[in-house]
VOGU-3710 file (C-alpha; in Angstrom, 3 decimals, decimal comma):
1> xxxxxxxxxx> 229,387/121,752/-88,101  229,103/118,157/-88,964  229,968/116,310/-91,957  228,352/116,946/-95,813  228,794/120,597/-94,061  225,226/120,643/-92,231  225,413/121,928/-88,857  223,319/120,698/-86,238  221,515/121,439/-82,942  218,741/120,201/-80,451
11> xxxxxxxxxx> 215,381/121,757/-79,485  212,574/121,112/-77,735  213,733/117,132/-77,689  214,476/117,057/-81,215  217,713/117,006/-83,136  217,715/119,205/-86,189  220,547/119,475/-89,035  220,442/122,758/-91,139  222,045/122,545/-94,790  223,361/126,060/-95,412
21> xxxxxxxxxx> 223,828/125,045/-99,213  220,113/124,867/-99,578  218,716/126,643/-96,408  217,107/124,202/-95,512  216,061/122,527/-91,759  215,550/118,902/-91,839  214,362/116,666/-88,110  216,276/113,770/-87,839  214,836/112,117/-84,747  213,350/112,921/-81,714
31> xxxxxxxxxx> 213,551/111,538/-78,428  213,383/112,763/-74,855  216,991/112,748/-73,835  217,289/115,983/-75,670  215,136/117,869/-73,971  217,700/119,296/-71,874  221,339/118,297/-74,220  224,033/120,578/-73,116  227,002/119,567/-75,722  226,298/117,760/-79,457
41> xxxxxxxxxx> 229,003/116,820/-81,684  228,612/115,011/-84,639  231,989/112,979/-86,128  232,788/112,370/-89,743  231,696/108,644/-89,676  228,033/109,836/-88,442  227,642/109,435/-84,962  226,092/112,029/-82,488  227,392/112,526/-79,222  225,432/114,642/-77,051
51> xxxxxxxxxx> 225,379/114,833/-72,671  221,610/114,114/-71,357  220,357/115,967/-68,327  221,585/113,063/-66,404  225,206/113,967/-67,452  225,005/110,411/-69,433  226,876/110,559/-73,012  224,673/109,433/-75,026  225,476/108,432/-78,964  223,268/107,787/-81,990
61> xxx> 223,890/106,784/-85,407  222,951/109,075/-87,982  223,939/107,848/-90,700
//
């Protein structure tokens, strides 16, 4: 679980965050380093952190 208490996951090359409060699934971005993501974390100042299938960290700005 992430901050503003959404929790968040990658599918099919996308990165999702669900928002329990209002059951509701929004797509953030997309992009085909998470096609195959092992680990995401997401820290309290809005970054993503997530290992590509080329065991590269990656990390993204959400907001």
């Amino acid at each position: 679980m992430g901050p503003q208490k959404r929790n968040y996951f990658a599918a099919d090359g996308v990165l999702y965050a669900y928002d329990p409060a209002l059951k509701t699934v929004v797509k953030l971005f997309s992009h085909p380093s998470l096609e195959l993501t092992q680990d995401l974390y997401v820290t309290p100042e809005g970054f993503a952190y997530y290992l590509a299938e080329n065991t590269s960290i990656i990390r993204v700005k959400l907001f």
